[in-house]
C-alpha positions in Angstrom: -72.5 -159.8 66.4 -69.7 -160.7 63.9 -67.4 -159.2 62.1 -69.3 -159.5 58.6 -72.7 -160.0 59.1 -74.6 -156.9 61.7 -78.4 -156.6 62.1 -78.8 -152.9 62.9 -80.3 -152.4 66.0 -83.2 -150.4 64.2 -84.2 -153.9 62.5 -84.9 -155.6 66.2 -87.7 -155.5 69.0 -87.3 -156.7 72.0 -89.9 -157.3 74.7 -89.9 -158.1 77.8 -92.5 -161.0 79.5 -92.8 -163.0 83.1 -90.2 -166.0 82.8 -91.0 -169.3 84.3 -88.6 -170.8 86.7 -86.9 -169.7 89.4 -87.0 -166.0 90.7 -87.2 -165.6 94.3 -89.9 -162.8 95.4 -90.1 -161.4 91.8 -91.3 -164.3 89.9 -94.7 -162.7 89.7 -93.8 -159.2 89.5 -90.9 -159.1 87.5 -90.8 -159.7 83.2 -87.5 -160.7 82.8 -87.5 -163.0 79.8 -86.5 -161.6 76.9 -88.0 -162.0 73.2 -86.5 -160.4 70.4 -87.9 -160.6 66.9 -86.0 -159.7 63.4 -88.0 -159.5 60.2 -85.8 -162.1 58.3 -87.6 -161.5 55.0 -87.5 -157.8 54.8 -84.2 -157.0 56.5 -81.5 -155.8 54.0 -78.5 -155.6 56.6 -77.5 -159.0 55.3 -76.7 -160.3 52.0 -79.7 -161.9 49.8 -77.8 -165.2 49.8 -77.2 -165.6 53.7 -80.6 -164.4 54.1 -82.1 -167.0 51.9 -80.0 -169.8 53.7 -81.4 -168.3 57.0 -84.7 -168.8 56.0 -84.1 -172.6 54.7 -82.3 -173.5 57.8 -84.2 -172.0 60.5 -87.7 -172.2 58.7 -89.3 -173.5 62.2 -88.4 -170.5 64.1 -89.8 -168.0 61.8 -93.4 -166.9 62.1 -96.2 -166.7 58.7 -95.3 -162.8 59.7 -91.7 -163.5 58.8 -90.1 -162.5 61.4 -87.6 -165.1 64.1 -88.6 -165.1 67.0 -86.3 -165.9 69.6 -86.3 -166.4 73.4 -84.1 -166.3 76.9 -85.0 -166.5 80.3 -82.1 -168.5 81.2 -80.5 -165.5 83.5 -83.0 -163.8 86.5 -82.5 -160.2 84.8 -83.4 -158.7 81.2 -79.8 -157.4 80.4 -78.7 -160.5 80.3 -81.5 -162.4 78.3 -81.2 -159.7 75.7 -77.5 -160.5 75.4 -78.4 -164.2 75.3 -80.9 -163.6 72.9 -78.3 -161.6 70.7 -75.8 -164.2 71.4 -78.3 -167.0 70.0 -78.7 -164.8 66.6 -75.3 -164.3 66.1 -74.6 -167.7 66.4 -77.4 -168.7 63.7 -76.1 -166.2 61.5 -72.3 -167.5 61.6 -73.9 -171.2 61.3 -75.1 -169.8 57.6 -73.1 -167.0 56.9 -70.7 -169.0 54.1 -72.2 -171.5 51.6 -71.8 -175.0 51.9 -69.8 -176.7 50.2 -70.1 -178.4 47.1 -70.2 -182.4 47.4 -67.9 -183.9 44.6 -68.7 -187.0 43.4 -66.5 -190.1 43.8 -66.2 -193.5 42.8 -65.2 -196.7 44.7 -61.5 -197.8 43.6 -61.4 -201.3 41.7 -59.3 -202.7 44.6 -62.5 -201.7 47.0 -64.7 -203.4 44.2 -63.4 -206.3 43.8 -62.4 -206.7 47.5 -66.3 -206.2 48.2 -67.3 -208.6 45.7 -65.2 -210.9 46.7 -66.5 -211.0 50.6 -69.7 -211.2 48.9 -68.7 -214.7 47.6 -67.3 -215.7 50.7 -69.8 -215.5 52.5 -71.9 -217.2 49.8 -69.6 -219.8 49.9 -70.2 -219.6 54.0 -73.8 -220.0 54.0 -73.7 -222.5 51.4 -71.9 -224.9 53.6 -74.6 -224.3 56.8 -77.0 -225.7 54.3 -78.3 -229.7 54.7 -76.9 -231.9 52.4 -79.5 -233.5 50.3 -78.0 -236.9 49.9 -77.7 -238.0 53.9 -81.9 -238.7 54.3 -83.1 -235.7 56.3 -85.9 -233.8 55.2 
């Protein structure tokens, strides 16, 4: 986990299920995948500010329960799906851990108004000369 931002073990469950993919022998006997969940909502290990961007930003991986839910069975062995799992958490909380941000607003210089304006009336101009002369007899 980070520096600033740990979710005491106490807060997690992890569980164990049969992984798809490859296994050898032990696909069928062995539960290898990992699955860890975190009650987002009720945890108090983390700041109520980095908890509430948590919940914004990863709204599709938390359950009506409110708790994330997150998998591995990348790796044939549960010690290390439950570090990939912790490794995937860590990461989401890093992604939200400082606030975004503010956007300032700007405005377009007058060179970059009028430069736009006046390749709008070029190519006015442009197209203006594609068009049939009226005066030559073609309709």
């Amino acid at each position: 986990m980070s520096e600033r931002l740990r979710v005491p073990a106490r807060e997690l469950r992890i569980t164990f299920a049969r992984s798809s993919g490859a296994g050898g022998q032990n696909v069928n006997k062995v539960s290898t995948k990992a699955v860890l969940r975190w009650p987002v909502h009720a945890s108090r290990a983390i700041p109520a500010d980095v908890r509430a961007r948590f919940a914004e930003r990863f709204a599709t991986r938390i359950t009506t329960d409110g708790d994330l839910l997150l998998t591995s069975d990348r790796h044939r062995d549960q010690g290390r799906n439950v570090a990939d799992c912790l490794a995937k958490l860590d990461a989401m909380l890093e992604a939200v851990a400082t606030p975004p941000r503010p956007r300032r607003k700007t405005r377009p210089s007058r060179g970059a108004v009028e430069r736009r304006l006046e390749q709008k009336r070029a190519q006015s101009e442009r197209k203006k000369l594609r068009a049939r002369d009226p005066g030559l007899g073609r309709e």
